[in-house]
N, C-alpha and C positions, 0 to 999 in steps of 0.2 A: 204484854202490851202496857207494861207499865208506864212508860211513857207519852203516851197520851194523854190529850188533854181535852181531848173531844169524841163524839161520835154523834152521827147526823144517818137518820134511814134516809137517803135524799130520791128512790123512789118504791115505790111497792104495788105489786100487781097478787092480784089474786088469781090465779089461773084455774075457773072451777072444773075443768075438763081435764087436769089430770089435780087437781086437789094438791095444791101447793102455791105458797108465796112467793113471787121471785122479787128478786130486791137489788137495788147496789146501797152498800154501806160505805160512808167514809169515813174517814178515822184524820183528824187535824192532830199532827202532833208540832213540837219545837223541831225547825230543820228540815223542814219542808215547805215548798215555797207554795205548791197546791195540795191538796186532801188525797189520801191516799184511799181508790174507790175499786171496792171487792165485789162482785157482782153474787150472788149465793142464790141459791132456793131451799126452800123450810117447809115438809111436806107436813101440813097443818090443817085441821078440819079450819072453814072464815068463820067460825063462833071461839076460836081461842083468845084471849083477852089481850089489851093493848102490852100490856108488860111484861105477858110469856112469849106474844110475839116478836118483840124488841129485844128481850135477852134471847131466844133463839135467833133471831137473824146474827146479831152482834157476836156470839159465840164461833158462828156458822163459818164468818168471816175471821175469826181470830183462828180460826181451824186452818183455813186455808190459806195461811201463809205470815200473817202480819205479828206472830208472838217475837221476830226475830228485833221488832221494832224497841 
């Protein structure tokens, strides 16, 4: 994902009934005219902190598909 130049959680659900985040992540890079948006879930106690959950969502979605970018 080197080429990126952005990324944006643009929403986040905490689903406490099976214990998990679910999220879409976008990723703004050069050469695209709109954000490219990963939908993920991040199975996570909601006391894990703003910045392990931010690098796990972003990872989540670099998993699924977007390192090609």
């Amino acid at each position: 994902m080197h080429h990126a130049t952005a990324t944006r959680i643009a929403l986040l659900i905490y689903n406490a009934a099976q214990r998990r985040f679910e999220a879409v992540v976008e990723f703004f890079t050069p050469g695209l005219t709109q954000p490219l948006r990963i939908p993920v879930l991040v199975e996570a106690s909601e006391q894990i902190c703003h910045r392990q959950l931010a690098r796990a969502l972003t990872r989540e979605a670099q998993r699924r598909g977007i390192g090609g970018l």
